[in-house]
C-alpha positions in Angstrom: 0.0 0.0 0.0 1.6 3.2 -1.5 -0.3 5.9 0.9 1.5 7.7 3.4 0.1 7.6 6.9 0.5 11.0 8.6 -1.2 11.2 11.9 1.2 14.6 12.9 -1.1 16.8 10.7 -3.6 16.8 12.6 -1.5 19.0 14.9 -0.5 20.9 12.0 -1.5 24.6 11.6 -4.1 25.0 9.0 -3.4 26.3 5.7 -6.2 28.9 5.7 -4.4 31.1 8.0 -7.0 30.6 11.2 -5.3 30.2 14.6 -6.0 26.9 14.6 -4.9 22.8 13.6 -6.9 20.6 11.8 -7.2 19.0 15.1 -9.2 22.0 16.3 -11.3 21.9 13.0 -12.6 18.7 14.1 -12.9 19.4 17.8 -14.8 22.3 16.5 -17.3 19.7 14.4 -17.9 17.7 17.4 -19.5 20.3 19.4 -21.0 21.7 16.3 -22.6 17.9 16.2 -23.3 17.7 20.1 -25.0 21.3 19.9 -27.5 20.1 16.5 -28.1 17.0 18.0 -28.9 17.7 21.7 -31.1 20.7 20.8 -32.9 18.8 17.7 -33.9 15.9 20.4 -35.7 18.3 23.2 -38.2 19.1 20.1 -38.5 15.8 19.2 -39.0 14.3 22.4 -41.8 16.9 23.4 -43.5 17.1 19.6 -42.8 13.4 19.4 -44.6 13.2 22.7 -47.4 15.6 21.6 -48.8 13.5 18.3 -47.9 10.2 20.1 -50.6 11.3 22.3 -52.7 12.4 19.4 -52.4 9.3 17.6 -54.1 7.9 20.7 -57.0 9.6 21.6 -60.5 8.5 21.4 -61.2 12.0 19.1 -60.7 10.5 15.2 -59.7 14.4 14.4 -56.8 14.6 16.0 -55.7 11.2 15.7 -55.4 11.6 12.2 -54.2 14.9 12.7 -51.1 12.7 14.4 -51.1 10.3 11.6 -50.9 12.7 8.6 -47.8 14.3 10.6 -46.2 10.9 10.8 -46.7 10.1 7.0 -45.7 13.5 5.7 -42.3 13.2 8.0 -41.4 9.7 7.8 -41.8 9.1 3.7 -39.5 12.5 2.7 -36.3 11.6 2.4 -34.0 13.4 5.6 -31.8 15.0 3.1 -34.9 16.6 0.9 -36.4 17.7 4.6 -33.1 19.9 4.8 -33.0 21.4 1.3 -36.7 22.6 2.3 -36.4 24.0 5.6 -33.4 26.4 4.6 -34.1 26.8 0.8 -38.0 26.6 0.4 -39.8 27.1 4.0 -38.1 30.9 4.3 -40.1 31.8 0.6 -43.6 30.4 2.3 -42.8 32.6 5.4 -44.3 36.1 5.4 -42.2 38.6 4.2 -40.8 40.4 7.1 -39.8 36.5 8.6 -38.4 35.6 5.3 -36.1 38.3 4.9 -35.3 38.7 8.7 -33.7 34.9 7.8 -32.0 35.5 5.4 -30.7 38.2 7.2 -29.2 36.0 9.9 -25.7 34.9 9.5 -25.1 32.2 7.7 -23.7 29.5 10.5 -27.1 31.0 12.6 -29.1 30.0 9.2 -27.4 26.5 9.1 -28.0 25.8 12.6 -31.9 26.8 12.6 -32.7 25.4 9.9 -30.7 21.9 10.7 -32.1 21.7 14.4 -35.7 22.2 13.3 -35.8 19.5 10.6 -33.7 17.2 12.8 -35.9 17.5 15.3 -39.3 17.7 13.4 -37.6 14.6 11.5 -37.1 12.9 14.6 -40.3 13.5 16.4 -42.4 11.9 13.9 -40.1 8.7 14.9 -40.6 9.0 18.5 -44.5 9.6 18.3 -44.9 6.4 17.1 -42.8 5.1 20.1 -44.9 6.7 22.2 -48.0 5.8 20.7 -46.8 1.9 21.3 -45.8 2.5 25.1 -49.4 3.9 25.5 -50.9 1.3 23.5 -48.8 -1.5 24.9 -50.7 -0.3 28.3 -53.8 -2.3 29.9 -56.9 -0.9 28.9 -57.4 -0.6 32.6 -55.2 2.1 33.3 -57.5 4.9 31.1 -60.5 3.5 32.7 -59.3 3.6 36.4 -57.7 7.3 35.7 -61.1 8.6 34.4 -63.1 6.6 36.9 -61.2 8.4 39.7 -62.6 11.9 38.4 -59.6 12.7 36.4 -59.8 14.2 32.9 -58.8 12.9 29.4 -55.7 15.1 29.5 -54.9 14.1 33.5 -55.0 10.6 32.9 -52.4 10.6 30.2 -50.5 13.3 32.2 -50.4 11.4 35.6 -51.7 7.6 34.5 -50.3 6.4 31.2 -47.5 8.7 30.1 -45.1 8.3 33.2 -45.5 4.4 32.6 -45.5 4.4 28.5 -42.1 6.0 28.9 -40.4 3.8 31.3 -41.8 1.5 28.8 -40.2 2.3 26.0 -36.6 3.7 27.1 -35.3 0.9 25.0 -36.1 2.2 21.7 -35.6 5.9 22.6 -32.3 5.2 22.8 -32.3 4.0 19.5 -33.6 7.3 18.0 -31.5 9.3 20.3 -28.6 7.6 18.7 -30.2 8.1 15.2 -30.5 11.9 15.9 -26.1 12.4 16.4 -26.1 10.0 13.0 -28.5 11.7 10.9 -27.1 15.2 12.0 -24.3 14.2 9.4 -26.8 14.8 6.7 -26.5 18.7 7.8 -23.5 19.3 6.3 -25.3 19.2 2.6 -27.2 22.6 3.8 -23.5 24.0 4.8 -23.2 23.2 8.5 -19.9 22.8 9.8 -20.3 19.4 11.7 -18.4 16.6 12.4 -18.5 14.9 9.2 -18.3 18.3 6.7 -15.0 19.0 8.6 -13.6 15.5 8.0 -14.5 16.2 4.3 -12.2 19.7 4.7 -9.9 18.1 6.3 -9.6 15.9 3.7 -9.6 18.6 0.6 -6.7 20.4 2.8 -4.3 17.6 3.4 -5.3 14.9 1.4 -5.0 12.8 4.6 -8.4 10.2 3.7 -7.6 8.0 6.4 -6.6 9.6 9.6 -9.4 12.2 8.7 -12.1 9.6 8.6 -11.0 7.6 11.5 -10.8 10.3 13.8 -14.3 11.1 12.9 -15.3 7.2 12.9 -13.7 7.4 16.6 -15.3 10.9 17.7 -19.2 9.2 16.4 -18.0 5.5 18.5 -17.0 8.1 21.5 -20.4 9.7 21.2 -22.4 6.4 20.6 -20.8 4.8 24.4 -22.1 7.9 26.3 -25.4 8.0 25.0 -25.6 3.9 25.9 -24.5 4.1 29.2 -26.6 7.5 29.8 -29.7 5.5 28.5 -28.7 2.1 30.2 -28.7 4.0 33.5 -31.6 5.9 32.6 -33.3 2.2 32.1 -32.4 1.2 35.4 -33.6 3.6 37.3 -37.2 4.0 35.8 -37.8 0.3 35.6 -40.8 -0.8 36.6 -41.9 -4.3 38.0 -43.8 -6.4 35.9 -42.9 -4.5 32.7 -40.4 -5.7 30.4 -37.1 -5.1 31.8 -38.6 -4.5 35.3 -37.4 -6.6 38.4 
């Protein structure tokens, strides 16, 4: 194999003339990616949590207000989602939004428009999480909750919700990992994550390898933390009799 491993330029000053290494560009991507990713999951978690609810009411209105939002996000491609939000969702906004935009600098435009669709992306994946811890519950529950005097809203609030998502921790740590993967996707709008500074990395030094893997390492790094957050989370909100409970 005729390529020359060169791990030192990473250390190396960039060319551009910044006060920074290459190193730094990718530290620099990693929190980019932490930032997107962290922010993008509080809206999906509570719009997720808002048409899983939806999707399981007794009112056929808003159920299939919850299901039209599942099938418009969940059958567009993630990477069309992006183009929309920052190229075509600013020309539907009234005027004085649109421009006020466009105003914005452009990282503040990347990271907007990236956190929004990651999230709204996202949430249509955890609604139907949600909608399966709820379902997954005895039909009991909703009864007792409304027989004690409690309202529709109360009984999801204090009855099935805190159960349904002790229930499914499992698979929210599936999308919660999916969210720091798909952010990747970002960088086609211009966002300077993780993975669009591997690729300058890459055009700068012609370094494939050691650019990649350092990325490959950073995602693995990221990846453990949320596992043992969320396996730790899981043990503390297990429940007994549930799956997973003692």
């Amino acid at each position: 194999m005729s390529y020359h491993w060169n791990w030192g330029i990473l250390l190396s000053p960039v060319s551009t003339g910044e006060p920074t290494t290459y190193l730094g560009w990718l530290i620099s991507g990693f929190w980019v990616t932490i930032t997107v990713s962290l922010a993008a999951w509080v809206i999906a978690l509570i719009v997720g949590s808002l048409f899983g609810v939806l999707r399981t009411v007794p009112n056929k209105w808003l159920s299939g207000i919850g299901t039209v939002y599942v099938g418009i996000f969940r059958n567009i491609p993630l990477i069309v989602q992006f183009f929309i939000w920052y190229l075509v969702i600013p020309e539907l906004l009234p005027a004085s939004i649109g421009t006020w935009f466009k105003q914005l600098p452009p990282n503040a435009q990347f990271f907007s428009s990236a956190i929004i669709c990651l999230g709204l992306f996202t949430a249509a994946r955890v609604c139907e999480q949600v909608r399966s811890g709820i379902n997954a519950l005895p039909r009991g529950q909703r009864a007792a909750g409304l027989a004690m005097g409690l309202t529709q809203w109360q009984t999801y609030r204090y009855v099935l919700l805190p159960v349904a998502y002790r229930i499914i921790v499992p698979p929210l740590t599936s999308e919660f990992l999916n969210i720091f993967k798909n952010s990747a996707v970002a960088s086609t709008i211009g966002l300077l994550d993780l993975s669009a500074q591997a690729r300058q990395l890459v055009d700068y030094t012609a370094q494939t390898y050691e650019s990649f893997i350092a990325v490959t390492l950073a995602y693995v790094i990221i990846n453990l933390v949320v596992m043992q957050l969320m396996r730790w989370v899981e043990r503390k909100s297990r429940l007994p009799g549930y799956i997973g409970g003692k």
